[in-house]
C-alpha positions as CSV (number, residue, x, y, z in Angstrom):
1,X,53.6,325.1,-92.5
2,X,56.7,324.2,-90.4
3,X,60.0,324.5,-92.1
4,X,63.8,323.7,-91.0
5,X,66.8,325.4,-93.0
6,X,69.4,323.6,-93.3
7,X,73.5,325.6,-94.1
8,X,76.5,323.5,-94.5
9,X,78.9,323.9,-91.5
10,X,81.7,321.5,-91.4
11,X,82.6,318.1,-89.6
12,X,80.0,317.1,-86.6
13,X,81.4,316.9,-83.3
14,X,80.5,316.4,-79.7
15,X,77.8,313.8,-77.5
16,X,74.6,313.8,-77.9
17,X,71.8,312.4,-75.9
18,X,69.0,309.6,-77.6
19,X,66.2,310.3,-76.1
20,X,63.1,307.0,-75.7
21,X,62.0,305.0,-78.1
22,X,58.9,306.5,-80.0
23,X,57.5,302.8,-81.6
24,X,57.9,301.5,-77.8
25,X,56.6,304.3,-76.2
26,X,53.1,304.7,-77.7
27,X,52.6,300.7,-77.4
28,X,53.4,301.2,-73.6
29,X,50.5,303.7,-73.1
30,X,48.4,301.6,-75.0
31,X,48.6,299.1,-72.8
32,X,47.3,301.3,-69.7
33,X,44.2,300.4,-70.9
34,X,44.7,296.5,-69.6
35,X,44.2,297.1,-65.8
36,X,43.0,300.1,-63.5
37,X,45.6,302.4,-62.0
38,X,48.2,304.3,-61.7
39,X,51.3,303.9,-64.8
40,X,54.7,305.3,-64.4
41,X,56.7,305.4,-67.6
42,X,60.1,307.3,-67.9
43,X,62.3,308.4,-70.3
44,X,59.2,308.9,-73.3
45,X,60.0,311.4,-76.1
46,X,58.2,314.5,-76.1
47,X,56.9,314.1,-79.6
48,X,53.9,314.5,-81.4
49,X,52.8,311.1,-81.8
50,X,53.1,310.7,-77.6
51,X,50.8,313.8,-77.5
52,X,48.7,312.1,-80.1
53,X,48.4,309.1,-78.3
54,X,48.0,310.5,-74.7
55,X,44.8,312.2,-76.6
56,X,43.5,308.9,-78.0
57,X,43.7,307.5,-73.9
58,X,42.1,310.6,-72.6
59,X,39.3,310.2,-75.0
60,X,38.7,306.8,-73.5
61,X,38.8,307.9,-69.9
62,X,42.6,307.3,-68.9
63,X,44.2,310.5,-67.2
64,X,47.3,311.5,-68.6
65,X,50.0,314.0,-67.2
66,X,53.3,314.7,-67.2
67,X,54.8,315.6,-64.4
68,X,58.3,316.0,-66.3
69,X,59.3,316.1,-69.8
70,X,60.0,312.7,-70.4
71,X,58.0,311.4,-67.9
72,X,54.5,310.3,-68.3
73,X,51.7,309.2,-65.4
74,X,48.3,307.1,-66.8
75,X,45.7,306.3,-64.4
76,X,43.2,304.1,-66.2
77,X,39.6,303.8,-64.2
78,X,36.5,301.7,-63.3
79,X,34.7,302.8,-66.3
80,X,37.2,302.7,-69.5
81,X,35.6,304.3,-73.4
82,X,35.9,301.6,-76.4
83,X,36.1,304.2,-79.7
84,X,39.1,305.5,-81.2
85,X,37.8,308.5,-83.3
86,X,39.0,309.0,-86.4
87,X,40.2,312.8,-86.2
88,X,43.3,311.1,-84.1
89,X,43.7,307.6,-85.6
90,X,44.5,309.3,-89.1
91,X,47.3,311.2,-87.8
92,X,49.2,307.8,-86.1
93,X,48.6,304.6,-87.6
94,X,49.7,303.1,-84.3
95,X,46.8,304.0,-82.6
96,X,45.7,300.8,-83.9
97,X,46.8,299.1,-81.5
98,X,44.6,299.8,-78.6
99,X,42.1,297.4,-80.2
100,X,43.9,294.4,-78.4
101,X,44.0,295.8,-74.7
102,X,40.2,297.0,-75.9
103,X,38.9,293.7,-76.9
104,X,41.0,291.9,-73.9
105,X,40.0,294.3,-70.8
106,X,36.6,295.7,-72.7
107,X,35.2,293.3,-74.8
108,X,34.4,295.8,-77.8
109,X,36.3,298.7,-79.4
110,X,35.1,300.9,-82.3
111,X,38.6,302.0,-84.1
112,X,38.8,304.3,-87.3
113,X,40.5,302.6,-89.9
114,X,44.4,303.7,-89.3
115,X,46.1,306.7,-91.0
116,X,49.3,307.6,-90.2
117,X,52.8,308.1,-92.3
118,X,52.0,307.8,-96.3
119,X,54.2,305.6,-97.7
120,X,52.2,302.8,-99.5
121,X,49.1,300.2,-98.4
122,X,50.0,298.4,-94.9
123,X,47.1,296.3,-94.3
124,X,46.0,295.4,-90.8
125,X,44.4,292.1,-92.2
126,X,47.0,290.1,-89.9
127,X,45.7,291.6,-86.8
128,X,42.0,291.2,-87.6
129,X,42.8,287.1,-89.3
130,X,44.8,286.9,-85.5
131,X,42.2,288.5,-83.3
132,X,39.4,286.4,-85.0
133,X,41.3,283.0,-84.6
134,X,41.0,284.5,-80.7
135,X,37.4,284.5,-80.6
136,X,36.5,287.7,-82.0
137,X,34.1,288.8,-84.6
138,X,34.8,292.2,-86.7
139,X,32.5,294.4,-88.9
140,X,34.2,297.4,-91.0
141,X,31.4,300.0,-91.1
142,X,31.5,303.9,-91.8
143,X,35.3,303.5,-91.8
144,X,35.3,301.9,-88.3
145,X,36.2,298.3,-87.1
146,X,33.4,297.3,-85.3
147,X,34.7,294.5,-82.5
148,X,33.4,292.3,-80.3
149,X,34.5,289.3,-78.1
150,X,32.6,287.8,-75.1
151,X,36.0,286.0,-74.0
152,X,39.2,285.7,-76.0
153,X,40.5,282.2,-75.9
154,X,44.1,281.3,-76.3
155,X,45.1,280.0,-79.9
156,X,48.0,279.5,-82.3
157,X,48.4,282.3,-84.5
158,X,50.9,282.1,-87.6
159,X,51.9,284.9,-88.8
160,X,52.3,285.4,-92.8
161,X,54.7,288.1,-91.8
162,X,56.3,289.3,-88.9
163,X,54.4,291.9,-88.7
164,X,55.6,294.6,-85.6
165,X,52.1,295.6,-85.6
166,X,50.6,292.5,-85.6
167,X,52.5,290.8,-83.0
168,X,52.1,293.7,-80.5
169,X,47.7,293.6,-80.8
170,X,47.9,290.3,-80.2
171,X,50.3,290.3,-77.3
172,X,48.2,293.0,-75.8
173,X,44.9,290.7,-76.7
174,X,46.4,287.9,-75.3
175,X,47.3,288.2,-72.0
176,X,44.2,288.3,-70.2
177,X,42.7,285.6,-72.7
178,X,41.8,282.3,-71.4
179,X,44.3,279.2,-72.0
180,X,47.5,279.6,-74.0
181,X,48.4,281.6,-77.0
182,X,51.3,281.0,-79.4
183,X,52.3,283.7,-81.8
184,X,54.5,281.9,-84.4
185,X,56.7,283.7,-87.1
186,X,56.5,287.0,-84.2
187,X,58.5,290.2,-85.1
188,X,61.3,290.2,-83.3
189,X,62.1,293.9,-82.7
190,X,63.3,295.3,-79.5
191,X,60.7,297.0,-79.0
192,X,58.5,294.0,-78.8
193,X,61.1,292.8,-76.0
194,X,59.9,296.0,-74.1
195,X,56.3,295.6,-74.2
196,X,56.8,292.0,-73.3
197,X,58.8,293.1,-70.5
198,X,56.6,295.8,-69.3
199,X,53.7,293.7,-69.1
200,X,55.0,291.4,-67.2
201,X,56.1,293.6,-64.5
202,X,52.1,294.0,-64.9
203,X,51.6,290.0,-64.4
204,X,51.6,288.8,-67.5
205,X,53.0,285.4,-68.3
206,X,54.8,285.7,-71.9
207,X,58.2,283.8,-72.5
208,X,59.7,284.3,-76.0
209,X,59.3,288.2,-77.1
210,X,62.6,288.5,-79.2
211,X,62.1,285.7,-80.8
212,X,60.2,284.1,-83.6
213,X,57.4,282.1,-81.2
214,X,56.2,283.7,-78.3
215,X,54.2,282.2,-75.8
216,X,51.6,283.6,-73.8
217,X,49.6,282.3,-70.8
218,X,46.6,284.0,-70.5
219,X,45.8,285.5,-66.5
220,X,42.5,286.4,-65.0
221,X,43.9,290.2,-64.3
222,X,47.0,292.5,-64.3
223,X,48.1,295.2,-62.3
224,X,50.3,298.6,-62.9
225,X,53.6,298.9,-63.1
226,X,56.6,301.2,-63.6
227,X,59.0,301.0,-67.1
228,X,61.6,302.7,-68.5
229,X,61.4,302.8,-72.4
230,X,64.5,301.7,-74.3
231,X,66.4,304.1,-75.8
232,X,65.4,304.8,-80.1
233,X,67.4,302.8,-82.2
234,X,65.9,304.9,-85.3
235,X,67.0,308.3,-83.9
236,X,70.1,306.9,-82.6
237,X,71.2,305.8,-86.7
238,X,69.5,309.5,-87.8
239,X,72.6,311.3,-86.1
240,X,74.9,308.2,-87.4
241,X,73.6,309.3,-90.9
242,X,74.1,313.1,-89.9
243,X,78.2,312.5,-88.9
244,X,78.9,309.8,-92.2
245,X,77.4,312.7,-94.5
246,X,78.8,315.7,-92.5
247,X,82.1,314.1,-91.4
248,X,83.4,314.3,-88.1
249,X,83.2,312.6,-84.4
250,X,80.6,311.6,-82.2
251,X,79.6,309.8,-79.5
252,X,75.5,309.4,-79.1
253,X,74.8,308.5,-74.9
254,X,72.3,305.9,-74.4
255,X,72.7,304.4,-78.1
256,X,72.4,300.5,-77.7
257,X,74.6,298.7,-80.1
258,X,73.3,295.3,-79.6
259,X,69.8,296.5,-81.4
260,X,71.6,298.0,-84.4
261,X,73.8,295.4,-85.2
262,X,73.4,294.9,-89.0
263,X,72.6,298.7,-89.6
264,X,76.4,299.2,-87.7
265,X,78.1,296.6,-90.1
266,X,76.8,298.2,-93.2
267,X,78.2,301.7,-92.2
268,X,81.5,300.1,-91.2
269,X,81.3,298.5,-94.9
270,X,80.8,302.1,-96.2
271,X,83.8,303.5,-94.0
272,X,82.7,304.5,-91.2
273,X,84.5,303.7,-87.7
274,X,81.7,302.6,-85.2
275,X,82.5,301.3,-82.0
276,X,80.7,301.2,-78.9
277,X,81.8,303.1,-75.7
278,X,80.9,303.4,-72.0
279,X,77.8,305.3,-72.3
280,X,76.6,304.6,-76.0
281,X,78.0,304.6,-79.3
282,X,81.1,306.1,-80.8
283,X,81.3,307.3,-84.4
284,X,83.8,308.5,-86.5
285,X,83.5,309.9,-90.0
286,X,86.5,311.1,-91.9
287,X,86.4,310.2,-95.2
288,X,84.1,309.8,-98.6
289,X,81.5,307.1,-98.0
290,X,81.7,303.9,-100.1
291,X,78.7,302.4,-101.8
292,X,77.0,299.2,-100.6
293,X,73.9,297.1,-101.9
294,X,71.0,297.4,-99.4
295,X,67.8,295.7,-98.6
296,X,65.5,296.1,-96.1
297,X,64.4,293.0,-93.8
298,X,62.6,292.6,-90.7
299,X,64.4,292.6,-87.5
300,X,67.5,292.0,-87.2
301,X,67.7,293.1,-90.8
302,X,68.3,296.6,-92.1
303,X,64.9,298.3,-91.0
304,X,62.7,300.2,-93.6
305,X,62.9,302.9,-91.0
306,X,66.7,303.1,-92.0
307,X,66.6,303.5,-96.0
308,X,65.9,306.9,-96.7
309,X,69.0,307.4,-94.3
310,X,71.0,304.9,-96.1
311,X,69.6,306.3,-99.8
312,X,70.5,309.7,-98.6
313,X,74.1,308.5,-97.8
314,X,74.7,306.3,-101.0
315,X,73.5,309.5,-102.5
316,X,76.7,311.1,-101.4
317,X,78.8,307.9,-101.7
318,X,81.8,306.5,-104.3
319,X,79.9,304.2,-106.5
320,X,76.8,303.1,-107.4
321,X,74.4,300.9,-105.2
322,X,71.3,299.2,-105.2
323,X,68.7,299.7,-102.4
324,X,65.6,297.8,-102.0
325,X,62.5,297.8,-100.3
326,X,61.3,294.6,-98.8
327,X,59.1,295.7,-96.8
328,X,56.1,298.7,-97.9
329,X,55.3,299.4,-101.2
330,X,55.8,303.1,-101.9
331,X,59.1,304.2,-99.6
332,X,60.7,305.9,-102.2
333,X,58.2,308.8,-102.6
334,X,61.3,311.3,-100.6
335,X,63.2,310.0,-104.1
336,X,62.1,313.0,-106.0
337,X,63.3,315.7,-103.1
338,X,66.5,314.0,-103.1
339,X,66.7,314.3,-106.8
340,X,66.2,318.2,-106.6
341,X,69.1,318.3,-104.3
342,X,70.9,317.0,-107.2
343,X,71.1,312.9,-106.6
344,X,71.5,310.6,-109.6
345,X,68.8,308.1,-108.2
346,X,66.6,306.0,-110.3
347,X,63.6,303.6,-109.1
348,X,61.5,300.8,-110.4
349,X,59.4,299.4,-108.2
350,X,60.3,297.8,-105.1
351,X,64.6,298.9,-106.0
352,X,66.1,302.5,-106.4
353,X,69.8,302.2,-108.5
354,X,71.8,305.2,-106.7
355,X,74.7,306.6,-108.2
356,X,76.9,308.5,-105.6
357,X,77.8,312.4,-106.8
358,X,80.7,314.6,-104.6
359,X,77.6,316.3,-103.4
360,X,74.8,317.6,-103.6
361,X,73.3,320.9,-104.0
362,X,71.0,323.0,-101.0
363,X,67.1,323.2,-102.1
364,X,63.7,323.5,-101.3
365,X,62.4,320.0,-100.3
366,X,58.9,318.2,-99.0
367,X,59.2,316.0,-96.1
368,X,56.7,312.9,-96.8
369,X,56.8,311.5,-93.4
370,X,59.1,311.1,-90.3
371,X,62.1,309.7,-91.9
372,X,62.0,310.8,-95.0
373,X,61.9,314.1,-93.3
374,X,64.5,313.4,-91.1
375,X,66.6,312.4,-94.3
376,X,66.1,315.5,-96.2
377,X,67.4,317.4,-92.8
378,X,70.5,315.3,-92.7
379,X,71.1,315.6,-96.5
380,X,71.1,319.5,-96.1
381,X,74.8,318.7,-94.1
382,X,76.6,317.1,-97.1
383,X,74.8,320.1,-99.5
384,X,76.1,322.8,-101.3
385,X,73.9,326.2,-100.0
386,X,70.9,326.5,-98.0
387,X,68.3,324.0,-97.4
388,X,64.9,324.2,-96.6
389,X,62.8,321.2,-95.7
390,X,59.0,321.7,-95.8
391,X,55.9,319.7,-93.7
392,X,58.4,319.8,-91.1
393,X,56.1,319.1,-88.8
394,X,56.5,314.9,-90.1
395,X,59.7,315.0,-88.3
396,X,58.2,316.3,-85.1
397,X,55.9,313.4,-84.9
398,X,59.1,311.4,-84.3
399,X,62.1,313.2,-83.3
400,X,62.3,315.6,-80.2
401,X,64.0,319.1,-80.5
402,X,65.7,317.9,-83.9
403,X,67.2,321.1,-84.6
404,X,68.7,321.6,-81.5
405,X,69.8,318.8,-81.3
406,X,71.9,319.1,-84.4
407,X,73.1,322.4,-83.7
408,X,74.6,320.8,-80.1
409,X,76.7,318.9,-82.6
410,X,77.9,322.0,-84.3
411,X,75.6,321.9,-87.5
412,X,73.3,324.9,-88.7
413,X,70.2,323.6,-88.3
414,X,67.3,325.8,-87.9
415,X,63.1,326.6,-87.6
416,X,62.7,328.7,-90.6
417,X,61.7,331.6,-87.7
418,X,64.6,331.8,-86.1
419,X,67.2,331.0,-89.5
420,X,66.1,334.5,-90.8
421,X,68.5,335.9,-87.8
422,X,70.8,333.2,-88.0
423,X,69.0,331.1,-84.9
């Protein structure tokens, strides 16, 4: 079992590097599987879930290498596999997403129902309702979603949500069906923006990613390309977290302000000076945090990926605050750790009521998944003694060198093997 101690150390200072976005990352591989060749894709985290991933490709006949730490080369063959196995689809619910290149390029993919992060039911019945109104049929068997297609056909797909999961399957499915396909009430995410972009360097024809419709004219066959990832907006507000409960002054390289807009206004609400600089973000954090209501939204909302961050701040803050979750049932399962750390937090249902205290107090804590995880970490700076976070290895599926990483900034952040001698 990994574990990360956590030791108060003072104010934060110094730059730090955001490394590529993980949620754009692993959708980028996926979409090797569209055309035969040789991928170049740059600046990818060296994380877990890319290792996960990489796996899921290699079991279906792409090569995978890295010829660099953040560098990855795919080269997807003649003859391409159709099953995702279960042993690596229940440790990433992304992997779910290779069933739109599958079904577009192969005609037919097996997947394992999706596992992933366990923070409530996130049914996948928007990408099977989309795919279907595509042309293709589905049987759920053994655990496995059974699909076939002879020829996807262009359609218009409403959404019921914007789903980020949903919206990315069927782009994926979409551009090599035949006719036109609309994608109305799309998640807007950067991150979609990225995939969009990256396949049409590929050929693609899609106008709209960013927005709410996006159109897609289907092609008779892509090609490989090159990308860069974007940097990860959800790592980039972890060490924005880490400096408002910590204190101090940072500046994070390759942070793009323009996809965290509302997450940046909320901070300056609760006192924080954010402005952006040459490179990336400036942040300074010199006194007590104020309390502010929050609730999560799709994009450009406050992200759910954000609230255990923002909980673990209010936590900390001057006055009481309400947080809810629009978005998954069952994100306040880290609640509990948070509480042993001494936080006055109480939840009903989809809202947590969080009542700030002067600080809280170093324990042992579970990390529930990635950001939860992260959260506990970060919450270790603004406590009172030593903290050690459990299941550590959550956080790894996301965030790259996370200790280190902290400790560049001057915090005591350490793998429980090397805290014993002080790192």
């Amino acid at each position: 079992m990994s574990q990360i101690v956590i030791r108060p150390n003072g104010p934060l200072e110094g730059t730090i590097q955001v490394g590529g976005a993980k949620n754009a990352a692993l959708k980028l591989m996926a979409a090797s599987l569209l055309a035969e060749g040789e991928y170049h894709l740059r600046n990818v985290p060296a994380i877990t879930d890319v290792d996960t991933m990489a796996e899921l490709l290699t079991c279906m006949g792409v090569a995978v290498t890295r010829p660099a730490p953040h560098e990855v080369i795919l080269r997807r063959g003649a003859d391409c596999g159709y099953e995702a196995p279960y042993e690596l689809v229940e440790r990433m619910r992304a992997s779910i997403v290779v069933l739109g290149p599958l079904l577009g390029r192969v005609g037919r993919a097996r997947v394992a129902m999706p596992g992933g992060d366990d923070f409530g039911s996130r049914p996948i019945d928007m990408h099977l309702s989309g795919l279907e109104q595509m042309g293709a049929t589905f049987e759920v068997r053994h655990g496995y979603i059974e699909a076939t297609a002879d020829q996807l056909l262009g359609a218009r797909i409403v959404l019921e949500f914007p789903s980020v999961g949903a919206t990315e399957n069927l782009l994926l499915a979409a551009v090599l069906a035949k006719g036109t396909t609309f994608i109305e009430n799309a998640a807007r995410e950067p991150e979609i923006a990225d995939l969009a972009a990256f396949l049409n360097r590929m050929g693609a024809m899609i106008v709209g990613a960013g927005t709410s419709t996006i159109e897609i004219e289907g092609v008779e066959d892509l090609e490989p390309a090159d990308h860069t990832v974007i940097p990860d907006r959800i790592e980039a507000a972890t060490y924005l977290a880490a400096v408002a409960l910590a204190g101090g002054e940072i500046t994070i390289e390759g942070a793009r302000p323009d996809h965290m807009d509302m997450l940046i206004r909320k901070l300056g609400d609760m006192g924080m000076r954010i402005a952006p600089s040459s490179s990336g973000l400036w942040a300074l954090a010199n006194r007590r945090l104020m309390s502010v209501d929050v609730s999560t939204l799709p994009y450009p909302g406050i992200a759910t990926d954000y609230k255990p961050l923002f909980v673990t701040m209010l936590s900390v803050a001057d006055g009481i605050a309400i947080v809810t979750e629009n978005l998954f049932a069952g994100r306040f399962r880290y609640v509990s750790e948070l509480i042993r750390m001494g936080a006055d937090i109480r939840t009903e249902g989809r809202h947590a009521v969080v009542r700030g205290v002067e600080r809280l107090s170093g324990a042992p804590v579970r990390a529930s998944d990635i950001r939860a995880g992260a959260a506990l970490v970060v919450a270790g700076l603004a406590a009172e003694g030593e903290t050690v976070v459990a299941d550590a290895e959550h956080i790894d599926r996301g965030y790259e060198e996370f200790p280190e990483r902290l400790r560049s900034l001057g915090a005591q952040v350490f793998r429980a093997d090397d805290a014993s001698d002080g790192g």
